[in-house]
C-alpha positions in Angstrom: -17.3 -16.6 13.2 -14.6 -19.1 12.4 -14.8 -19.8 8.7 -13.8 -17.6 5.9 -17.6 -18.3 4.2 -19.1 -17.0 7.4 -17.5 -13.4 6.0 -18.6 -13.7 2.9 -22.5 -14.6 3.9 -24.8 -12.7 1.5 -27.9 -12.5 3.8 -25.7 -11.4 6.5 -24.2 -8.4 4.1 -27.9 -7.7 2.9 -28.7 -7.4 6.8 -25.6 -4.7 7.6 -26.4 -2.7 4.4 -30.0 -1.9 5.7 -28.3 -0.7 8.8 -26.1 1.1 6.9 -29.0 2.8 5.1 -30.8 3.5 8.4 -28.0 5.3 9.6 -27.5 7.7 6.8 -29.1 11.2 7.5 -31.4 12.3 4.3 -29.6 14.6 2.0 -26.0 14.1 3.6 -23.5 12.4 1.6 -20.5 10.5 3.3 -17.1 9.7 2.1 -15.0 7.1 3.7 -11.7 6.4 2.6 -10.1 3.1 2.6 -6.4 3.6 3.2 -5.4 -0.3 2.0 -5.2 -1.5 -1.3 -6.1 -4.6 0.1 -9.5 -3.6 0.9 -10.0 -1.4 -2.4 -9.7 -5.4 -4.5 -12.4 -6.8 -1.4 -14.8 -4.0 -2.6 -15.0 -4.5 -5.8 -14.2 -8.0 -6.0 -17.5 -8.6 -4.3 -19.3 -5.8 -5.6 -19.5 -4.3 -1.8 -20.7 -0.8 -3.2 -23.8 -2.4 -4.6 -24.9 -3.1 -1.2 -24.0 0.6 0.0 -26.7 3.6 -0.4 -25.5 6.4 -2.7 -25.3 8.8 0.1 -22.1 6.8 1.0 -19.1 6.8 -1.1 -15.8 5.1 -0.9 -12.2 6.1 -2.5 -9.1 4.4 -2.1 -5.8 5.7 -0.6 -2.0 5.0 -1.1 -2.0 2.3 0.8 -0.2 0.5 -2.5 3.1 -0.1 -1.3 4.1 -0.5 -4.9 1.9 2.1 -6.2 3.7 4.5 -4.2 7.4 4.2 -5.1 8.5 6.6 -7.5 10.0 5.9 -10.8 13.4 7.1 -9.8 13.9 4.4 -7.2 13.0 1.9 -9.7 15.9 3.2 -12.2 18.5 3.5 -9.2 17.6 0.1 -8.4 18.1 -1.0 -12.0 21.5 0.8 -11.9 22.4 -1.0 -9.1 21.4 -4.1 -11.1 24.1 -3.4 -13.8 26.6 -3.7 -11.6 29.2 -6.4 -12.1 28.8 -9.4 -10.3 25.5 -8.4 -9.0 22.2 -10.4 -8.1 19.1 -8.1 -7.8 16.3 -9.8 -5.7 12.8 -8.1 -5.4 9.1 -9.0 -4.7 7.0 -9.9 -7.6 4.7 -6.4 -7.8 8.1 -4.6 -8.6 9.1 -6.9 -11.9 7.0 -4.9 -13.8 6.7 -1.6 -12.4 8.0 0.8 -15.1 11.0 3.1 -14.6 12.1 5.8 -16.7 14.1 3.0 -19.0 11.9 0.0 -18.6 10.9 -2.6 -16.1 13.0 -4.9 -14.1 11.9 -7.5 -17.0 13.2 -5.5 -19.9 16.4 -5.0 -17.9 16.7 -8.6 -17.6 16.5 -9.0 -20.6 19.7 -6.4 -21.4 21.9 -8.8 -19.8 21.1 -7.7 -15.7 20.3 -10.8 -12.9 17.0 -9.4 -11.0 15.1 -12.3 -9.4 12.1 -12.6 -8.3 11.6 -13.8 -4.4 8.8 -14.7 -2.0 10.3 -13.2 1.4 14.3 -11.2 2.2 15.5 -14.5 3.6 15.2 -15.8 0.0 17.5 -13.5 -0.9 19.9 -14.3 2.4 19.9 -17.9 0.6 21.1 -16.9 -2.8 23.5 -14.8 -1.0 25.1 -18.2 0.7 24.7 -19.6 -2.6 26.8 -17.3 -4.7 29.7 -16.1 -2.6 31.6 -14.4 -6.0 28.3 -12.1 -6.4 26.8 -9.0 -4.1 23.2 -9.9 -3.3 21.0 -6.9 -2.7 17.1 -7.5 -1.7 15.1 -4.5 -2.7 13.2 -4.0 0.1 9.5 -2.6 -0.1 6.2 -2.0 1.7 4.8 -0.7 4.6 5.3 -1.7 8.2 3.7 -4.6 7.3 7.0 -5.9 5.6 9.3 -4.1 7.3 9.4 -6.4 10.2 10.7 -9.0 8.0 13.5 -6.8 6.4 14.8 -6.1 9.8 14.8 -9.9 11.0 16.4 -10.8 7.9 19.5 -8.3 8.6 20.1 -9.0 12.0 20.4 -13.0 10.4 23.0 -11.7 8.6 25.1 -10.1 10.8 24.4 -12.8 13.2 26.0 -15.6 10.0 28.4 -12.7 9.2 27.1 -12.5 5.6 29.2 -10.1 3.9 27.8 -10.2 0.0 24.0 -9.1 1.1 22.7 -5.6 1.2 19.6 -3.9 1.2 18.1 -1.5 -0.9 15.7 0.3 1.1 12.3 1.5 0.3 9.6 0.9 3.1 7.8 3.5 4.0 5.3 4.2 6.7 1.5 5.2 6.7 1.3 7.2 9.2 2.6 10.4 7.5 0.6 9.8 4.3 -2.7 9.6 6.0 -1.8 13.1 7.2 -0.5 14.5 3.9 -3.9 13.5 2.9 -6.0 15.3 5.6 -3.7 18.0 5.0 -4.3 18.2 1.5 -7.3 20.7 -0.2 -8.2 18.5 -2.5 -10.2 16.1 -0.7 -12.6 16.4 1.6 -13.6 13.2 4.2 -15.6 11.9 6.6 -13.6 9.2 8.1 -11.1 6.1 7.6 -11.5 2.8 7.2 -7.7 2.0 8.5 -5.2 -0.7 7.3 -5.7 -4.2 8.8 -2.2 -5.5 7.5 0.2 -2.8 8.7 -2.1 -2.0 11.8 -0.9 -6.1 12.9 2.2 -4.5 13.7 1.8 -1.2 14.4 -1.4 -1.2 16.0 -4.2 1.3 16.5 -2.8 3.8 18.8 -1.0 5.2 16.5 -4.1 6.6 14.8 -5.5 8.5 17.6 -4.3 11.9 16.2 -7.1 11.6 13.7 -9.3 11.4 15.5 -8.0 14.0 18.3 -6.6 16.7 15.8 -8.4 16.1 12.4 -11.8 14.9 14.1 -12.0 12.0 11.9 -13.3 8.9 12.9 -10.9 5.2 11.6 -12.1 1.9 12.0 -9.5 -0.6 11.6 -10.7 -3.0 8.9 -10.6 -6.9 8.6 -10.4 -7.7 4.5 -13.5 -9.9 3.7 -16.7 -8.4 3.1 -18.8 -8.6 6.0 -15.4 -7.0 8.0 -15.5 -4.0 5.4 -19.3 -3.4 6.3 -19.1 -3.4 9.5 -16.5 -1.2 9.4 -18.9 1.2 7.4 -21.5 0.6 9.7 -19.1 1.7 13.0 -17.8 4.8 11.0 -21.5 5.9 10.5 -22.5 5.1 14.0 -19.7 7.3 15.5 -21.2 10.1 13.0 -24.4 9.5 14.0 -23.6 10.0 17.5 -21.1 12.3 17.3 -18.2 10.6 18.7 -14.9 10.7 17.1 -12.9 7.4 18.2 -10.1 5.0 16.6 -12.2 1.6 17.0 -10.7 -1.9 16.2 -13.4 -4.1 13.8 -10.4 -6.2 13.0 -9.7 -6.8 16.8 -8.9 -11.1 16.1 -6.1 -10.4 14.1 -4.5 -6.9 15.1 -3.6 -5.4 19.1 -4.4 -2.6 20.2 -0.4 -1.8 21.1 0.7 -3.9 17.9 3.2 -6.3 17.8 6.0 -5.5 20.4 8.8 -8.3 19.0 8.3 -6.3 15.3 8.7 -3.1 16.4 11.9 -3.7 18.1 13.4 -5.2 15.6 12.6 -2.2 13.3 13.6 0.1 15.8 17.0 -2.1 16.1 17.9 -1.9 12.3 16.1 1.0 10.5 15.7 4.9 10.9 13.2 7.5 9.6 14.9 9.1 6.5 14.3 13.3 6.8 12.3 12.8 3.1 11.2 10.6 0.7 9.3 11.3 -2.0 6.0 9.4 -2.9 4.7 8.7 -6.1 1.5 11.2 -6.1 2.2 12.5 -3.4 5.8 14.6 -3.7 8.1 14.6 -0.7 7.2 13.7 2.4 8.9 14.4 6.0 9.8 11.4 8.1 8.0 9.0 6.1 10.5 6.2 4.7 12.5 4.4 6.6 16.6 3.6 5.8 19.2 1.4 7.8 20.7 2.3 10.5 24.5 3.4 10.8 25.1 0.5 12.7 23.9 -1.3 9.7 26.0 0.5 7.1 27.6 -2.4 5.8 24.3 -3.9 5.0 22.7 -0.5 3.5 22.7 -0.8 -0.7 22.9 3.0 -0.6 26.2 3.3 0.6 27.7 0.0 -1.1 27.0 1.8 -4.3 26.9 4.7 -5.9 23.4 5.2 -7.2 22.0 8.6 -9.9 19.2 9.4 -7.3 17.7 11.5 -10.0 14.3 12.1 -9.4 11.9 11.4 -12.7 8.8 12.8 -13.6 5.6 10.5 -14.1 4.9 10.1 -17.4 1.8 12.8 -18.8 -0.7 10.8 -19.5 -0.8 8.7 -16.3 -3.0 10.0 -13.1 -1.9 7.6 -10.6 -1.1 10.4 -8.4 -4.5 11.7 -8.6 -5.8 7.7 -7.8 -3.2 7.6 -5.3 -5.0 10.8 -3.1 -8.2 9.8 -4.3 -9.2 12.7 -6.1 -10.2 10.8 -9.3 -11.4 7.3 -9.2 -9.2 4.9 -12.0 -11.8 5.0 -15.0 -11.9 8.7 -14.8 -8.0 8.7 -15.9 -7.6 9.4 -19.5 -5.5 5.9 -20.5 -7.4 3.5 -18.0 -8.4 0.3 -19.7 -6.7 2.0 -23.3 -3.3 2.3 -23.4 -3.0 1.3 -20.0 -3.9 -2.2 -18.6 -2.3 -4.6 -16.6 -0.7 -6.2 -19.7 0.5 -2.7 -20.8 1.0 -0.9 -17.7 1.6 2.7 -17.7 1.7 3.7 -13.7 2.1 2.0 -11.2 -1.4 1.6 -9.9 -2.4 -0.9 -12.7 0.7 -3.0 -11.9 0.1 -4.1 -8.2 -2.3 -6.6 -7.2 -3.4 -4.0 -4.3 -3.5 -1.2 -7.3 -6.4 0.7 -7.3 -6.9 0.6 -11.2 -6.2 -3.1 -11.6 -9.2 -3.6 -9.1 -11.5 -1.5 -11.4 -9.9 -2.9 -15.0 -10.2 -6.6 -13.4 -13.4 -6.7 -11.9 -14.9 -4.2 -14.2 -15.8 -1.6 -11.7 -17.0 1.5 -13.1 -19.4 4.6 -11.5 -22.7 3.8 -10.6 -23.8 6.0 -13.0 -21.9 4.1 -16.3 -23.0 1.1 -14.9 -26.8 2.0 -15.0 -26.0 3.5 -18.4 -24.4 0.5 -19.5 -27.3 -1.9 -18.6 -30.1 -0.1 -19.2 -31.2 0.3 -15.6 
């Protein structure tokens, strides 16, 4: 297939989901979990669970890389912001994640300078722009945008830009996948793994799920008939019962990933000892920061920053969304008090956020939804 209709083909869906079905073993339930947000907005967005039996069940992950920053982050960023003579540059997700004090927007409009950008070397330009300010680019995601981080600092060292910095958040999957197998709460029967980061990273990386947690991952393409598929090859390996890392989304990502990417991260950035995750508390080894030899380009050391570390506020369950434990409708302010207008967490801010794909395409249990129309 060629053509981005040719993944979206209905009868070709219809044709998967009764393989699907005819793989499922009477009176066993399965739960996959998709680790990308990415793939949570393709499943709802085109209604992929109505072509699912019952006796399979998705959740979604924290694969959100702005889900998954915590609240303190987004205040020592802001601090950082009211600096004198500063320009704040961020992605567009984070204007509106809430802090403790507000969103990047309400600080705006207190008098800071945080602007919006489409990639770091945006930033680099408004940096050769305004030599009287500091430019800092907060930086985050998961390897998927780290690559792009680290090409953009070794540009500036190589123009000997001294009024750029970065404030660094990425943070890396690998570690959260197996906080989550580690975890009690949640009990699953295999992956479907993230197609973005997995470009760069590749699939090897994954094997220890397979090996040590004897759970299957198939790495996942993002339009439909690539998400069932996957489902299909996760319930073939049960069926079977082999336990592999398989590559559905083998046009796009390598097996070893994306050599030239990887260098440059390994070149510029470190694994930080802890970081903690929204949802998810402190995690070992899972964040990246700048190298030493990259001090003069590292926000955390430019400036003094709190670092105080804020609670989420009561009513909001992204954490629970985050490890899916609770799906987004069964939090207590979903579609109420919080909505993507009126975002309380984080997960309803994000385009990859699990509870704007429910609130936006009106996703709900199967259950409410029969209820709802009668069926």
């Amino acid at each position: 297939m060629k053509f981005v209709d040719e993944y979206r083909d209905a009868d070709k869906a219809r044709a998967l989901a009764a393989k699907i079905a005819g793989l499922c073993e009477p009176g066993r339930q399965y739960k996959f979990m998709e680790v990308c947000g990415g793939h949570t907005h393709t499943i709802y967005k085109h209604g992929l669970e109505d072509y699912l039996p019952e006796q399979v069940s998705l959740v979604h992950g924290p694969g959100c890389p702005v889900c998954v920053i915590p609240m303190g982050r987004v205040d020592d960023a802001i601090h950082i912001a009211s600096q004198p003579d500063v320009i704040m540059t961020s992605f567009g997700d984070m204007m509106r994640v809430p802090g403790s004090g507000g969103t990047f927007f309400d600080s705006n409009a207190e008098g800071t300078n945080i602007r919006m950008v489409y990639s770091p070397l945006d930033s680099l330009k408004i940096a050769r722009q305004n030599p009287d300010k500091h430019v800092v680019f907060m930086a985050i995601g998961f390897e998927t945008t780290a690559p792009s981080t680290a090409m953009t600092l070794l540009r500036a060292r190589e123009e000997g830009i001294e009024n750029f910095s970065v404030f660094c958040n990425h943070v890396t999957i690998i570690p959260a996948i197996k906080a989550i197998l580690d975890s009690p709460d949640l009990r699953l029967d295999g992956f479907l793994g993230p197609g973005h980061v997995s470009t760069v990273i590749g699939c090897r990386p994954y094997e220890f799920i397979a090996a040590d947690y004897g759970k299957p991952l198939v790495v996942a393409g993002f339009e439909p008939l690539d998400i069932l598929q996957s489902i299909y090859q996760l319930l073939l390996q049960l069926r079977d019962g082999r336990c592999e890392v398989e590559n559905q989304y083998s046009r796009v990502v390598p097996w070893q990933g994306n050599v030239v990417a990887l260098k440059a991260m390994a070149e510029t950035m470190e694994l930080r000892p802890y970081f903690e995750w929204r949802g998810l508390g402190f995690i070992s080894h899972s964040a990246m920061r700048l190298r030493d030899g990259f001090a003069e380009f590292d926000a955390e050391r430019v400036f003094s920053m709190p670092g105080v570390r804020v609670a989420d506020p009561k009513a909001c369950q992204c954490g629970e969304v985050l490890k899916g434990v609770l799906k987004p409708w069964e939090c207590k302010v979903f579609g109420t008090a919080c909505t993507p207008e009126t975002p309380i967490g984080t997960c309803m801010v994000s385009p990859e956020g699990a509870c704007a794909a429910y609130y936006n395409f009106g996703r709900f249990s199967r259950q409410r939804v029969k209820e709802a129309t009668g069926a």
